[in-house]
C-alpha positions as MATLAB code, in Angstrom:
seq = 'XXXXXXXXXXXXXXXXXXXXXXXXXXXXXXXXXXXXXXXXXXXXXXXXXXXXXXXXXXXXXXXXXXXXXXXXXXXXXXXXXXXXXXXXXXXXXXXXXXXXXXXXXXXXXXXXXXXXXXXXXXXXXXXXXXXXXXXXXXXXXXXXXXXXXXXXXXXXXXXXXXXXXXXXXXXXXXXX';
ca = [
     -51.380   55.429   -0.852;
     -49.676   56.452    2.341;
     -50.875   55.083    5.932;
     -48.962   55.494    9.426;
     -47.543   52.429    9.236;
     -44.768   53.368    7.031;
     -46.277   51.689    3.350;
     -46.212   55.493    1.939;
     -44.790   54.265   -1.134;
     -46.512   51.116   -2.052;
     -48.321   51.807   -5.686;
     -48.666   47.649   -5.875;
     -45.858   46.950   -7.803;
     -44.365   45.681   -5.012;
     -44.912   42.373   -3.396;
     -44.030   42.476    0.050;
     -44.481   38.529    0.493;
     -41.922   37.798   -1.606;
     -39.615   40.152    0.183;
     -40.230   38.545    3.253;
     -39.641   35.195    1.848;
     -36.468   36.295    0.075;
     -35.138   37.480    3.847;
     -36.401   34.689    5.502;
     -34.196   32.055    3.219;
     -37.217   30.582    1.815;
     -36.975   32.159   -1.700;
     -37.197   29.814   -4.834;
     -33.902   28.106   -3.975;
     -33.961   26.168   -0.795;
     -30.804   23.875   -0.011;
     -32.798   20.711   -0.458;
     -33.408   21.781   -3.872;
     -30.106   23.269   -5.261;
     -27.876   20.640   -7.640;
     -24.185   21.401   -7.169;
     -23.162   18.798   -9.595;
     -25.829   20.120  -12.156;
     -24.401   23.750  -11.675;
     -21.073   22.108  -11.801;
     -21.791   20.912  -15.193;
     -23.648   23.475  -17.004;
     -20.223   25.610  -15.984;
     -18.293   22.904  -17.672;
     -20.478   22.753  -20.847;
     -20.458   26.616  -20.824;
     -16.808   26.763  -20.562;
     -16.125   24.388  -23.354;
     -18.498   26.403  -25.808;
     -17.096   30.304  -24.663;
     -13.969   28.959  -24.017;
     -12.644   25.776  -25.456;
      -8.802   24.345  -24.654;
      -6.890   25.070  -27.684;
      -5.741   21.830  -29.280;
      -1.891   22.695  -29.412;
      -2.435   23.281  -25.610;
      -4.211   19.793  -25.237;
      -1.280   18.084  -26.736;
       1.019   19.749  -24.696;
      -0.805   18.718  -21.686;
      -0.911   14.626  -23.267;
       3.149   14.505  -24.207;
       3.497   16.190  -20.742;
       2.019   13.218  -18.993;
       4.040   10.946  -21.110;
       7.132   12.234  -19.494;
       5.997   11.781  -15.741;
       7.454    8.077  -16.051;
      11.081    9.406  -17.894;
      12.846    6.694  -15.259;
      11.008    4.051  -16.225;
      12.553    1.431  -17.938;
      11.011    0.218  -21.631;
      10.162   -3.699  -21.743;
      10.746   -4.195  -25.486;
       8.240   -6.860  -27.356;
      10.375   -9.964  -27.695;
       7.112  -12.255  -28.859;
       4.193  -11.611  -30.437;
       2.035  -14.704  -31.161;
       0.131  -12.403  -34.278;
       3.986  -12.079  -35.847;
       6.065  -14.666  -34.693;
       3.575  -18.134  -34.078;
       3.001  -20.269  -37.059;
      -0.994  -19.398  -37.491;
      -3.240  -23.050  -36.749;
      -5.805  -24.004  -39.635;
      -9.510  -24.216  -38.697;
      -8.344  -22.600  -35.069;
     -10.470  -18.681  -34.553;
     -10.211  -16.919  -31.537;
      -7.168  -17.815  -30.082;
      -5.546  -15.481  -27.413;
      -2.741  -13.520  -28.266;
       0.266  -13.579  -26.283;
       2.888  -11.220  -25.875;
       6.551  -11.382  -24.153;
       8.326   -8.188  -23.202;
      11.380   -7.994  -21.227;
      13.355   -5.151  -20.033;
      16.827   -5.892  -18.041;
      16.366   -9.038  -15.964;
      12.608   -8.673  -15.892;
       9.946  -10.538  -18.615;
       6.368  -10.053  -18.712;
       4.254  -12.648  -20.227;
       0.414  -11.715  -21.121;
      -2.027  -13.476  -22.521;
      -4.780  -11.252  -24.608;
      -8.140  -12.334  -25.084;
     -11.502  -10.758  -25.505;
     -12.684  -11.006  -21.623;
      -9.348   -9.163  -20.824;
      -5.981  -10.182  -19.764;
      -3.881  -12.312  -17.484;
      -0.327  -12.876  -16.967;
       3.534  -13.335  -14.987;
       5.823  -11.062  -13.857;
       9.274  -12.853  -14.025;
      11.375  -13.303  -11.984;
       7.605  -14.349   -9.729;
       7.737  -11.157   -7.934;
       4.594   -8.971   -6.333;
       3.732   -5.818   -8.759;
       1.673   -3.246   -9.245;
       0.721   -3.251  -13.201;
      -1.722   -0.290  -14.460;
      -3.089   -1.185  -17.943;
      -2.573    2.343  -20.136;
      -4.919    3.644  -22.677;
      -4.143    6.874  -23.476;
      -3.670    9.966  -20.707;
      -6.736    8.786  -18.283;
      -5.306    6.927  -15.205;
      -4.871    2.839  -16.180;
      -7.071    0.453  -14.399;
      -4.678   -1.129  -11.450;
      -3.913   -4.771  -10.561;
      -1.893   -6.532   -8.957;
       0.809   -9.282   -9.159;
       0.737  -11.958   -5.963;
       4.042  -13.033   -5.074;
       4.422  -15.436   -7.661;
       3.918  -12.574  -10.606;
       0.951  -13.769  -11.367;
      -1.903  -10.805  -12.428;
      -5.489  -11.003  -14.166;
      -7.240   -8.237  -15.494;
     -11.296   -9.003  -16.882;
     -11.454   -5.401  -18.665;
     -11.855   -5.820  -22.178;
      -8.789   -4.107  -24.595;
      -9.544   -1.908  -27.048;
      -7.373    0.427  -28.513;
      -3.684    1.292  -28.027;
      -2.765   -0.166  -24.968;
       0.362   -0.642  -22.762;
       1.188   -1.705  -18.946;
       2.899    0.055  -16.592;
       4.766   -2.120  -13.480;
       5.926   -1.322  -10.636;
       8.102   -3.974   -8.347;
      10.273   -2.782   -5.700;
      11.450    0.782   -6.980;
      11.575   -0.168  -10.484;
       8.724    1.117  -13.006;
       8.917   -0.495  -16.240;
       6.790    0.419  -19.099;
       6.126   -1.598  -22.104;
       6.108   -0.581  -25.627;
       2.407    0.511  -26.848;
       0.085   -2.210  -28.615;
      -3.411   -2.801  -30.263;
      -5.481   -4.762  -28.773;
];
């Protein structure tokens, strides 16, 4: 098939409408209809098959981050009401509460099942991040007298991170 108008070698295989389309932006993929997060994800998920973190690398990664806080000072447990409190007959569900001190500064907490609240002493305004395990720790903070409340369930290893003035203090790690 050949013509004057250039189509000399069109044998119908081709289909010229959806070259025009494909030139004119309006192919199958139109901005309206392309997901970056889906893409974004399959990439992920394909990564993680094909290529998967080793596991030595993963733990160097997670003892890594546990050395970005090497100034901090420890708050060792002093009180633990599940070790040291004489237990109450007939009493269930009682909170636990925990003392930690490090230097001149005590943390009291009290742990129940809706979450956590206590005082920063000396009454002082802090930031405290509740850890649990490499992801950033959910942040609250003290008012000036200390006081902090936190209505995120515990579960797990856990331990809280302060900051007052340009001290960080960590305490040791717990269950919940």
């Amino acid at each position: 098939m050949s013509d004057m108008n250039g189509d000399r070698y069109d044998d119908g295989l081709y289909d010229h409408d959806l070259y025009e389309d494909d030139l004119s932006g309006e192919g199958d993929f139109g901005d309206d209809e392309f997901d970056a997060g889906m893409l974004e994800e399959e990439l992920r998920q394909a990564a993680a098959v094909l290529d998967p973190v080793p596991a030595e690398l993963q733990q160097i990664a997670v003892d890594a981050y546990a050395l970005h806080d090497l100034d901090a000072r420890v708050a060792e447990l002093t009180f633990d009401s599940l070790v040291d409190a004489l237990p109450v007959r007939g009493v269930t569900d009682t909170p636990r509460m925990l003392t930690f001190r490090a230097g001149e500064v005590t943390v009291d907490v009290e742990v129940t099942a809706q979450g956590l609240m206590g005082q920063v002493l000396p009454p002082q305004p802090a930031r405290i991040e509740i850890l649990g395990g490499p992801r950033p720790g959910s942040p609250l903070t003290a008012d000036d007298l200390g006081r902090f409340t936190g209505d995120v369930p515990l579960s797990g290893p856990f331990a809280l991170r302060l900051r007052t003035g340009g001290d960080v203090v960590v305490t040791e790690w717990l269950r919940a």
